[in-house]
C-alpha positions as CSV (number, residue, x, y, z in Angstrom):
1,X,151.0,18.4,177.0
2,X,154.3,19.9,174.9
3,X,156.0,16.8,175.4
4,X,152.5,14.6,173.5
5,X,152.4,17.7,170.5
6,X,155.8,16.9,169.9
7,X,156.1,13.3,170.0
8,X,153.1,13.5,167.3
9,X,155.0,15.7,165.5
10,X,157.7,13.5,165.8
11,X,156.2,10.7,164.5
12,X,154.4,12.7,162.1
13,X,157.8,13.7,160.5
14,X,158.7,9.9,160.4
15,X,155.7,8.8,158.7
16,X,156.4,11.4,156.0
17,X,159.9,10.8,155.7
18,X,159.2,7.1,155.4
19,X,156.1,7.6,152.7
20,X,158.4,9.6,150.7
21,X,161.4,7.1,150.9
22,X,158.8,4.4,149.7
23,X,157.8,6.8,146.4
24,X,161.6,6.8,145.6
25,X,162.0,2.8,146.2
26,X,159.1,2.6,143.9
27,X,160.0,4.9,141.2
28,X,163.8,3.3,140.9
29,X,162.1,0.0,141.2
30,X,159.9,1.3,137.9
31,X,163.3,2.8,136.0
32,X,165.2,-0.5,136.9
33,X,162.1,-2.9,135.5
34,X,162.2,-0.4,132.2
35,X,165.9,-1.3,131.5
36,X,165.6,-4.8,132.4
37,X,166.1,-7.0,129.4
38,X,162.3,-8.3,128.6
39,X,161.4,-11.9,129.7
40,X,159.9,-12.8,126.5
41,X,160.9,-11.9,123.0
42,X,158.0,-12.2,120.5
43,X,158.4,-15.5,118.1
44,X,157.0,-14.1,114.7
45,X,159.0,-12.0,112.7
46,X,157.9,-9.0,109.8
47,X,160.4,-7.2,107.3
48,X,160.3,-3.8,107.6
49,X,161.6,-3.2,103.5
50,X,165.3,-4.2,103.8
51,X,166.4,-1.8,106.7
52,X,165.0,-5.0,109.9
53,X,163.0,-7.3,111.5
54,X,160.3,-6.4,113.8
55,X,159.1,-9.6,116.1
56,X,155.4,-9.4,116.9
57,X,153.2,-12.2,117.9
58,X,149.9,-12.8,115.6
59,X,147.0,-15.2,117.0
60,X,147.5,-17.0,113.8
61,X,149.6,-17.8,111.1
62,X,149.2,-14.6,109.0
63,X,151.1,-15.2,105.7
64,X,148.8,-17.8,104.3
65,X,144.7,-16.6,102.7
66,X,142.8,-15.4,105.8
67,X,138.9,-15.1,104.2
68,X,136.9,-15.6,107.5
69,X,139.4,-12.2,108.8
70,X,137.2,-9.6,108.9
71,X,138.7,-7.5,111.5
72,X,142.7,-7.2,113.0
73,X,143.1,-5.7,116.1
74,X,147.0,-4.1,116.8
75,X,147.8,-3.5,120.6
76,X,151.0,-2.0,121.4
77,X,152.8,-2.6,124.8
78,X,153.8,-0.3,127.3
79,X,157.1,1.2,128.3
80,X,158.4,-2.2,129.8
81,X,158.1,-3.6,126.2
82,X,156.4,-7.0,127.5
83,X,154.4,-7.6,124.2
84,X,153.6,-11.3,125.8
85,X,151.6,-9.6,128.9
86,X,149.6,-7.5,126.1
87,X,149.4,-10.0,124.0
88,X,147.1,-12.5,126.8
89,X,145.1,-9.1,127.3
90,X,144.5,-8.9,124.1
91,X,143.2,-12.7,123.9
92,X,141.1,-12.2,127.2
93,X,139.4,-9.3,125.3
94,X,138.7,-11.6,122.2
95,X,137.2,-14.1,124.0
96,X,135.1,-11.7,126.3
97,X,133.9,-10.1,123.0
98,X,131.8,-13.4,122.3
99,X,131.1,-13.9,118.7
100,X,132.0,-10.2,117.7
101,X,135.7,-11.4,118.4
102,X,135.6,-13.9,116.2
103,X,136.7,-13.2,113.2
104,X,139.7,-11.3,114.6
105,X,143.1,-11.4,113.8
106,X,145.4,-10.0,116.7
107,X,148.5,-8.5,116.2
108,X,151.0,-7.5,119.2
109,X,154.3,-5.8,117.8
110,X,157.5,-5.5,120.0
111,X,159.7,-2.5,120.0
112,X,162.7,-3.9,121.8
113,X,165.7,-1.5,123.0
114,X,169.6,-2.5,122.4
115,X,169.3,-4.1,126.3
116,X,167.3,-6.8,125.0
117,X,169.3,-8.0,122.0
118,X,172.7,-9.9,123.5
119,X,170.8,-11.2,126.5
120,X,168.4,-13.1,124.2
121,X,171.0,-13.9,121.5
122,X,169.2,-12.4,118.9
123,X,170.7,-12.0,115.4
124,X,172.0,-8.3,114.3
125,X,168.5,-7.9,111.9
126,X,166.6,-7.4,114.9
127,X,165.0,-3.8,115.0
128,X,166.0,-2.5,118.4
129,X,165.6,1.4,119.9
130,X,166.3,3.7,122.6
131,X,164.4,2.6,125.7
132,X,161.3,5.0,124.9
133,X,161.8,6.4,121.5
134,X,159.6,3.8,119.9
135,X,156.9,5.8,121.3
136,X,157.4,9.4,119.2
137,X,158.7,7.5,116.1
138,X,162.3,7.9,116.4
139,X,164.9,6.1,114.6
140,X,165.8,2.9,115.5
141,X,169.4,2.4,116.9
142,X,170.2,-0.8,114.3
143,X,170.5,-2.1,112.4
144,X,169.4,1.1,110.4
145,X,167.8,4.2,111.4
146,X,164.4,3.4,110.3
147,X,161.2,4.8,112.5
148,X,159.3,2.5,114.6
149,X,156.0,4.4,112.8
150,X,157.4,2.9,110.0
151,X,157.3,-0.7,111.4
152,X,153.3,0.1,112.2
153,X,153.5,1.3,108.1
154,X,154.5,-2.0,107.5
155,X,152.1,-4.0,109.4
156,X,149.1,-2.0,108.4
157,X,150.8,-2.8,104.0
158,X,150.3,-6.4,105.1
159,X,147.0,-6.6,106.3
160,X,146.1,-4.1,103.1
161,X,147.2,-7.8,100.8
162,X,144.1,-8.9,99.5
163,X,145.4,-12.0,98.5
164,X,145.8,-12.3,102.2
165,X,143.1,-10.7,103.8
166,X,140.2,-10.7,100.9
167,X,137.2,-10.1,103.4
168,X,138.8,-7.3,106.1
169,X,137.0,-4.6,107.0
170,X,138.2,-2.9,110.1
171,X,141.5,-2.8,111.7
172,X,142.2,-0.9,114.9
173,X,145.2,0.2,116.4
174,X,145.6,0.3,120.4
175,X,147.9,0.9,122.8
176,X,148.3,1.8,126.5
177,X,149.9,4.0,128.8
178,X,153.4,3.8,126.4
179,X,151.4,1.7,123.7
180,X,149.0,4.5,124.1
181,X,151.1,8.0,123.2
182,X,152.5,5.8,120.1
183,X,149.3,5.2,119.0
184,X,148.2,9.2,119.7
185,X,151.1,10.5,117.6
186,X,150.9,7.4,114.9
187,X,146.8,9.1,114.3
188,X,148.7,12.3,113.3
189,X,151.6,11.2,111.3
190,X,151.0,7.7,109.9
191,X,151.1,6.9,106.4
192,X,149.9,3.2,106.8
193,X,146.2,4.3,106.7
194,X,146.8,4.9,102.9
195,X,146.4,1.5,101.5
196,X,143.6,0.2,103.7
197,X,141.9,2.9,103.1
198,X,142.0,2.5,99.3
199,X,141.2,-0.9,99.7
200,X,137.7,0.2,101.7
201,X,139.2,-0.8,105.0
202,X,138.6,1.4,107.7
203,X,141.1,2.6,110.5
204,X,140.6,3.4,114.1
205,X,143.0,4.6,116.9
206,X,142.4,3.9,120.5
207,X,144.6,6.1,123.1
208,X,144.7,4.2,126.6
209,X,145.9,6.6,129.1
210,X,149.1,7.8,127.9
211,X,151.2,10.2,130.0
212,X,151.2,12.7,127.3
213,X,150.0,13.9,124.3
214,X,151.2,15.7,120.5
215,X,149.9,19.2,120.9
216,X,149.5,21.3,117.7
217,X,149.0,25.0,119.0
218,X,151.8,26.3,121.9
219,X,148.9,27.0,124.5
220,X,149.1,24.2,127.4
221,X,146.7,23.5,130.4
222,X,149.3,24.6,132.6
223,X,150.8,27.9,130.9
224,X,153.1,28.7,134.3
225,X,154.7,25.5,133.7
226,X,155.0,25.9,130.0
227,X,156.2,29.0,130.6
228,X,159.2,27.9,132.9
229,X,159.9,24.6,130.9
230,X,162.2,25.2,127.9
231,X,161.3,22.4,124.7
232,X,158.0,21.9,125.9
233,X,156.5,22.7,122.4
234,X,159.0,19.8,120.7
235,X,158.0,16.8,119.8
236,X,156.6,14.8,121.1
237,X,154.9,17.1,123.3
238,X,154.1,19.5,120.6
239,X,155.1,20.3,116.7
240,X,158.7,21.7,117.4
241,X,161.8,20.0,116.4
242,X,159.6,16.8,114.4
243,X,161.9,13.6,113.1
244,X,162.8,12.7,110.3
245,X,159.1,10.7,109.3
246,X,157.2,13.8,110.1
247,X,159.4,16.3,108.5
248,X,157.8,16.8,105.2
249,X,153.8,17.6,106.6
250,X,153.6,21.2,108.3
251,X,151.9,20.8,111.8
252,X,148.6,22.2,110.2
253,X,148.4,19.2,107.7
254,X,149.2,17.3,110.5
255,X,146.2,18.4,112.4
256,X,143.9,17.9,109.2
257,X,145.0,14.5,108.8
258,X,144.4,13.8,112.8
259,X,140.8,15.6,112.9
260,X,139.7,13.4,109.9
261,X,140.8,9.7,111.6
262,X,138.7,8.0,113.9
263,X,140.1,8.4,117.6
264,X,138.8,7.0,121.0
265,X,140.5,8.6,123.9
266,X,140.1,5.8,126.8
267,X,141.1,7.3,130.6
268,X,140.5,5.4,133.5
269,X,139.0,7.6,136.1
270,X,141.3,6.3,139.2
271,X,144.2,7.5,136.5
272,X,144.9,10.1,138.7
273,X,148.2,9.3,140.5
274,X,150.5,12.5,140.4
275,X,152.8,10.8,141.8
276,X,152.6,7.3,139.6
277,X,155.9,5.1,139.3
278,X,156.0,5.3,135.0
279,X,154.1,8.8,134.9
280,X,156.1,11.3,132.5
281,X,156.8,13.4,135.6
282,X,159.1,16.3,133.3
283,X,158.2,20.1,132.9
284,X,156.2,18.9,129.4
285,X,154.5,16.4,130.5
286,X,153.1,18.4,133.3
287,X,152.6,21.6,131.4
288,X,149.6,19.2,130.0
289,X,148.3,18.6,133.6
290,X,148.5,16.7,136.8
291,X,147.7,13.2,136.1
292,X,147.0,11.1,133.4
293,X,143.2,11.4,133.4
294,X,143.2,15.1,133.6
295,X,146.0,15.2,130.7
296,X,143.5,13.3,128.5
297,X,140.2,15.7,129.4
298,X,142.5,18.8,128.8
299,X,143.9,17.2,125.2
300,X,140.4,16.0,124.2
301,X,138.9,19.7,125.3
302,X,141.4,21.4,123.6
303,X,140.6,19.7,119.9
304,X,137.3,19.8,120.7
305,X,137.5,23.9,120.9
306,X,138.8,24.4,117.4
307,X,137.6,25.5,114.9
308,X,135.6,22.8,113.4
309,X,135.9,20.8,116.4
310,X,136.7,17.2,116.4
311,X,133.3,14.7,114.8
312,X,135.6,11.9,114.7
313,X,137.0,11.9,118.2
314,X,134.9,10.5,121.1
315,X,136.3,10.2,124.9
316,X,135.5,7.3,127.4
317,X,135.7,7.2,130.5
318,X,136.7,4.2,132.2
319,X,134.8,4.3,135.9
320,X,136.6,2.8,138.4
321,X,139.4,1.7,136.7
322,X,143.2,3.3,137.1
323,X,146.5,2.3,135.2
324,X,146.1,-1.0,134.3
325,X,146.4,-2.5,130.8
326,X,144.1,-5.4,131.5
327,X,141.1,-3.7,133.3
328,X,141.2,-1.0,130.5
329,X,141.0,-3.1,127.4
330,X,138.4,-5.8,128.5
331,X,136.0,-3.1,130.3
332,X,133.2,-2.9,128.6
333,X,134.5,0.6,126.8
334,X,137.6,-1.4,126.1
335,X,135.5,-4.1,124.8
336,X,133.4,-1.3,122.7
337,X,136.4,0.0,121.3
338,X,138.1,-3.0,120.0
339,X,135.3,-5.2,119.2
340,X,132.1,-2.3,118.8
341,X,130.9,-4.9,121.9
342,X,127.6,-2.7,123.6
343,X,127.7,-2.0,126.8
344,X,129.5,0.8,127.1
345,X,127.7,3.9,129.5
346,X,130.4,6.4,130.1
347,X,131.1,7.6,126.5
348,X,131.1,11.1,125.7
């Protein structure tokens, strides 16, 4: 009888061991895909001012008269920086949208890092930055220290050309995962909304489940981890220690201009992983909660309590659905978001 207890045990202690080994094979396997060179560098090029290029792919030639645009649709890649994958989601989610896609211009910018640039032999113009600083709007490393929320700045001053783009209407900026908390913290800080704005175009932001979000007060879901977890109030967690782009708003204009955009919070409900490969696993990150999906009901909860709440903020749930680009952005939410296709039953 001792002798069967502890040969379960035994083997017990060997299944562990051996599921445990398998989360670290996975997780390096994650770090070493991240600083991988990317398979694919983007064709299409945009001047960001004088200071370099940013290569983006467009689903057509976008510096001649567009009339029939009446929409562009912006989808920013993940921390892997594979603007190609996101680019064919983005197409699958066109054509799933029917007729409501069709007057759709797509737009899928890449934020390469300093690995990428010998391997692919591209020139010193090349915008590249640190592997996830795109994400918070940090500097780029060359060829000169401009922010990558300046790069979306000068996307969104493009499509504002009405030479180019007489009959547009909407534009919306997604991302996931990665893609997702630059789109989050571009809502707060972005000055690209400006021009469309003026020009009657209106502006939406949809957050895929990111692994984190900007907070603007100190209190966190988790206030024993916040407690214990020095700098998790800076940015891009919270409104400490802001770059350079966001230096010269305080954190309360910040919040005014957030409350007043248009922001759709999409979290898959199998988000749930504590222990996903790419989750933001530091003390900041998990100050905000355990997983994704419960990081994105505690954010959403906590600008919904303040004063004044948030009108102009919805959250979707995506049922069934876990950390996957694809399945987010052509669900039917996904579809709702990007295209206003119906169909869409777990909004809230």
């Amino acid at each position: 009888m001792m002798s069967s207890k502890w040969a379960l045990t035994a083997l017990l202690g060997v299944l562990l061991f051996a599921a445990a080994a398998l989360g670290s094979i996975v997780v390096a396997q994650d770090e070493t895909a991240a600083n991988r060179p990317v398979a694919v560098v983007a064709e299409q090029r945009l001047a960001v001012g004088d200071r370099g290029v940013l290569p983006l792919y467009a689903s057509r030639p976008w510096t001649v008269e567009m009339p029939d645009i009446t929409r562009a649709v912006l989808v920013l890649h993940g921390r892997l920086r594979n603007a190609n994958v996101y680019f064919e989601t983005a197409k699958k989610a066109q054509a799933a949208a029917g007729p409501l896609g069709a007057a759709t211009l797509l737009i899928v910018p890449q934020f390469l890092a300093q690995a990428d640039i010998e391997p692919h032999h591209l020139p010193d113009d090349i915008l590249r930055w640190q592997l996830t600083g795109w994400q918070a709007g940090d500097a780029a490393l060359g060829p000169r220290p401009v922010s990558s929320f300046e790069a979306l700045d000068a996307i969104l001053a493009h499509l504002a050309n009405r030479a180019l783009f007489p009959a547009l209407a909407e534009v919306v900026i997604a991302g996931h995962s990665g893609g997702g908390q630059m789109v989050q913290r571009y809502a707060i800080a972005g000055r690209g909304e400006a021009a469309l704005a003026e020009r009657r175009v209106s502006v939406r932001y949809v957050v895929a489940n990111p692994s984190s979000y900007a907070y603007f007060s100190a209190s966190r879901p988790e206030p024993a981890i916040a407690a214990a977890c020095p700098g998790y109030d800076d940015w891009k967690y919270g409104m400490a220690k802001r770059p350079a782009y966001l230096a010269d708003a305080t954190p309360a204009q910040l919040e005014t201009t957030y409350v007043s955009r248009r922001v759709i919070y999409l979290l898959g409900t199998r988000d749930t992983d504590p222990d996903h490969p790419a989750l933001d696993k530091t003390c900041m990150a998990k100050a905000q909660g355990a997983s994704r999906h419960a990081r994105g009901h505690a954010y959403a909860a906590a600008m919904a309590a303040r004063p004044g709440g948030t009108p102009r903020h919805q959250l979707w749930d995506v049922v069934g659905v876990g950390h996957n680009g694809n399945k987010m952005l052509t669900s039917p939410c996904g579809l709702k978001a990007l295209f206003d296709m119906p169909g869409c039953e777990a909004s809230h």
